[in-house]
N, C-alpha and C positions, 0 to 999 in steps of 0.2 A: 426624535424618534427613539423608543426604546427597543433595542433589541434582546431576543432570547441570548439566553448563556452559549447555548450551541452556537447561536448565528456571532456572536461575541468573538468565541474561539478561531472564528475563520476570519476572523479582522488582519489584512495585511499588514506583518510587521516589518518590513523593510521603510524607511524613510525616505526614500528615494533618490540617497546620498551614500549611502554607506559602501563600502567594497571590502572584497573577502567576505561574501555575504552569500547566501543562496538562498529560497523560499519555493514549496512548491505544493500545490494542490492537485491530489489524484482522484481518481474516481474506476472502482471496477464494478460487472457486476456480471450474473453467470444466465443466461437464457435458456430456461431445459426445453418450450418449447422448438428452438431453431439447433439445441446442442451447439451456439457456439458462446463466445465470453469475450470481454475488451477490457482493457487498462487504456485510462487516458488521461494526460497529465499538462497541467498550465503550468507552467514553471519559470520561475527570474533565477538571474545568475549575473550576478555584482562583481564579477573578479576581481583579486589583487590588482593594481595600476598596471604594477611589468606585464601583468597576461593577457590585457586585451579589454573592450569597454564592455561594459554591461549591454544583458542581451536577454528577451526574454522567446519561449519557447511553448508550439503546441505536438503534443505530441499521442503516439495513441499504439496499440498492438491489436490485433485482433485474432481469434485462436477457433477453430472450429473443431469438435471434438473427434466426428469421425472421419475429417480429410485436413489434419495435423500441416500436411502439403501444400496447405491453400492460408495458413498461419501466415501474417505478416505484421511489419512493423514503419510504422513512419513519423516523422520530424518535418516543423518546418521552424525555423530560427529568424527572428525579427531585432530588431534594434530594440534599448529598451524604452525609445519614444514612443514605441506604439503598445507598450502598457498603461492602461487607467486602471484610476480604481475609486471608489467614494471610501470618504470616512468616516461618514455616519450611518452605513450599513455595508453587507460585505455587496461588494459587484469588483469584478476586477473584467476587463478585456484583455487580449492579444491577439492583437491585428481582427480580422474578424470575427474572434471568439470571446463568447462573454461567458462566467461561470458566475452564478448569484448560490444565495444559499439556498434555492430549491431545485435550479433549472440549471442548465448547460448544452451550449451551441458551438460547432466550430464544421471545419473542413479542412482536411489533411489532405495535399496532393504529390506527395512522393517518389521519384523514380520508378512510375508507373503504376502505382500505388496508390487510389483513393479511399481514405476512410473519411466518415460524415455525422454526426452526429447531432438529433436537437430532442433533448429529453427532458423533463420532470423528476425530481424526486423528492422523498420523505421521509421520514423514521421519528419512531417516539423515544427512542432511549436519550440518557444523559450522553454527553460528549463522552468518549474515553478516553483516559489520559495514559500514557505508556509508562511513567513514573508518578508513583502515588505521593512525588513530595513537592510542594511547592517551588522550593527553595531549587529546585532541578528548573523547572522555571525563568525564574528570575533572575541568575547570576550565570557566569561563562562556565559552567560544566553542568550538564554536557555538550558537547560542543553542536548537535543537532538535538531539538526539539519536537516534539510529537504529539499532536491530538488528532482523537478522527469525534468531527459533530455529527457526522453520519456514522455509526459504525453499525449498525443494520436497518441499510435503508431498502426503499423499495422505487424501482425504476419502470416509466414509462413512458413511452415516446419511437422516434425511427431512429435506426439508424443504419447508413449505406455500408458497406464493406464490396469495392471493388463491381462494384453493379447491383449487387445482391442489396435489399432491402429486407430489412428485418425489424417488425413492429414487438414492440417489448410491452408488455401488459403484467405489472406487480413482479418486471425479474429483484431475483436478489444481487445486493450489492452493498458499495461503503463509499463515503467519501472521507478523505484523513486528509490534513495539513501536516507539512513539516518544513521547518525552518533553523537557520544556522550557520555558521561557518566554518564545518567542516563535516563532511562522511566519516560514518565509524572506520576504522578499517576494513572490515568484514562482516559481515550480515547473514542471517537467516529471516526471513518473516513469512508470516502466513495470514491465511483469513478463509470463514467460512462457515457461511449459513443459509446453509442448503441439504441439512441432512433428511435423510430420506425419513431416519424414524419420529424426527421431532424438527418440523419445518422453523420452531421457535427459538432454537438452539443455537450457540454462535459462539466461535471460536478465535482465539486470536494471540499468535504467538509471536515473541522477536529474540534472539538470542544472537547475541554483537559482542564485541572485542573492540575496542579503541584503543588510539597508541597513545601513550603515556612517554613522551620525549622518544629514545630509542627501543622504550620496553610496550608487547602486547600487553594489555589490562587482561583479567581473569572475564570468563565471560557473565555477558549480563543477559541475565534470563530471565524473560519477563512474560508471563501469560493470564490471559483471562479467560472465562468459559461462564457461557448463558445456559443453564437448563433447568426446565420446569419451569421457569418466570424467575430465578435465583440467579444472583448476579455470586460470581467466583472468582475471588482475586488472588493469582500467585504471583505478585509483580512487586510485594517490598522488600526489604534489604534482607530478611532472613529466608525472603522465597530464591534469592538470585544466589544464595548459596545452598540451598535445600532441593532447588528442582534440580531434575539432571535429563542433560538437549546434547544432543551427537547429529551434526550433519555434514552433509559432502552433496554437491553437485547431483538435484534428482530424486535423494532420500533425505528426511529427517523422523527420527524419534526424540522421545522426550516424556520424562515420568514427574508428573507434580505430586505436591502433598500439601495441605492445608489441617486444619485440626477437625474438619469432617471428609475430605474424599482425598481419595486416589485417584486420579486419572494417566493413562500411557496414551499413549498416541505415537502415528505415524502419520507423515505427510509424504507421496511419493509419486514423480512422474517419471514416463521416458524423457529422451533427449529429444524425440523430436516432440515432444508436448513442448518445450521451453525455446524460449528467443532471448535470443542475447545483445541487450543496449548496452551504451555507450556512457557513462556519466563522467563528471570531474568534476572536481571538487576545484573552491573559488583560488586554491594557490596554483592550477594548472594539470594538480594528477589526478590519471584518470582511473576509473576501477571501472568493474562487469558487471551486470547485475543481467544475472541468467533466471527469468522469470517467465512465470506458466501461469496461468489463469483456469487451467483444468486439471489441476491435480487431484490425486482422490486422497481422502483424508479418514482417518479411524481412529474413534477413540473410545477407549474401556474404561468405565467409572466404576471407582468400587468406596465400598466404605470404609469407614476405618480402622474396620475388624477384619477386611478383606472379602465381605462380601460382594459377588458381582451384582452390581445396579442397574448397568443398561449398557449396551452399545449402541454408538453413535459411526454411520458410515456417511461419506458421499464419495459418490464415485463422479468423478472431473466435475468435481462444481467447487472445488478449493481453489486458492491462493496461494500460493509457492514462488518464492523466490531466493535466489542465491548468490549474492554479491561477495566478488574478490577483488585482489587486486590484480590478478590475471583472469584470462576469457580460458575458461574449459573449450579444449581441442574436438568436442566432439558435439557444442552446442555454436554453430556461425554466428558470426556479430553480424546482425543487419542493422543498424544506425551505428 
């Protein structure tokens, strides 16, 4: 069977043996006709021996834009016998759920809490890769890995949220893999293509620190941007010292440069847009990851003379999330 390059990227790389390992596949995407949005994510997790056996997980948020209050999040955790997967194209299962490289099924039933999902999806771009360099790849730095073979895909299908069904006709979304044995220390990432003035348009930021023995690393700033049909890339070794990213729990800014545009940008939600999961990493510690799926996002394109180009808005059809190693007091941990 020959598979696309895309469908390539999402080949499971865990072996089935290794530990201090973690691998996982997400998938969001934003609904403007129902206003609401989900992240949901198949995930293995190989731990250290001392921490416990490997275990793999389905998991999901769902966020509704004008009743923030009806936002919830659920897990359920399986042994990791009841993961499959083929290797001569991608399909992996967990327990009842299967994610292939177009389609995805599952049922989350959580401390009251049912989400349900059985969708379709597609996208014509090249995979994205979060580091333009091979060798990031293929050798142990950096300690997590990242590609999304969907990064503007297009979703269709039901899916349940607590009784409510909701039928999804061309929403936008992404699906990303990432693999590794360790979490950065702290995280920003974003996603988003849903802008009002250019539906074609897509956004896509990560800005991370990693500890380097007892020392933070400087950060790595890494962004790309779709517009007009023109792919924009500020993610090699002289963008991650050239762009400049500031964030905190809720707000991020961030000003790129390339040798044709400027772009600034803001990504920014309240606290009750955001829910706050659970992660850890394969040696047992754990970190926050305060994530929103309806942030609104702005971004100002200028030239390199400083002319203004165009602005790009959406308002809660963005990506935002904000990973520490403590949970912010004013966003609850629900998983």
């Amino acid at each position: 069977m020959t598979l696309s390059p895309n469908e390539r990227d999402n080949l499971l790389r865990w072996d089935g043996r290794q530990r201090g390992f973690y691998e996982v596949y997400y998938l969001k995407w934003n609904d403007a006709a129902s206003r609401t949005a989900c992240w949901i994510r198949y995930t293995l997790t190989s731990p250290l021996p001392r921490v416990g056996a490997p275990y793999c997980e389905l998991w999901g948020i769902f966020f509704d834009v004008d009743h923030p209050e009806k936002n919830f999040a659920v897990k359920n955790r399986f042994p990791s016998e009841q993961l499959t997967w083929d290797a001569d194209r991608f399909r992996i299962g967990i327990a009842q759920g299967e994610l292939t490289h177009h389609a995805c099924h599952a049922r989350i039933e959580h401390e009251g809490h049912v989400l349900a999902w059985d969708l379709t999806f597609a996208s014509s771009l090249p995979t994205y890769r979060y580091f333009p360099y091979a060798s990031f790849y293929r050798g142990a730095f950096p300690k997590t890995k990242g590609v999304s073979p969907h990064v503007d895909a297009r979703f269709d299908g039901t899916v349940e949220a607590d009784g409510r069904t909701i039928r999804l006709h061309d929403a936008a979304g992404q699906q990303t893999h990432l693999w590794g044995t360790q979490h950065a220390q702290r995280w920003a990432w974003g996603h988003c293509n849903t802008f009002r003035e250019d539906p074609t348009a897509l956004w896509e930021g990560l800005d991370a620190q990693i500890k380097v023995g007892p020392v933070l690393s400087p950060h790595f700033k890494l962004f790309y941007v779709r517009w007009q049909g023109r792919d924009y890339f500020f993610n090699d070794l002289s963008a991650w010292l050239r762009n400049e990213s500031d964030w905190q729990v809720g707000r991020w800014t961030f000003a790129l440069k390339n040798e044709e545009l400027r772009i600034d940008g803001a990504a920014v939600c309240r606290f009750d847009e955001l829910v706050a999961v659970t992660y850890m990493d394969p040696n047992g510690d754990p970190l926050w990851c305060h994530n929103s799926k309806i942030a609104s996002l702005r971004l100002s394109i200028y030239d390199r003379e400083g002319e203004h180009l165009a602005e790009l808005t959406s308002e809660h059809g963005a990506a935002a999330e904000f990973v520490d190693r403590v949970a912010h007091p004013q966003v609850p941990v629900r998983i």
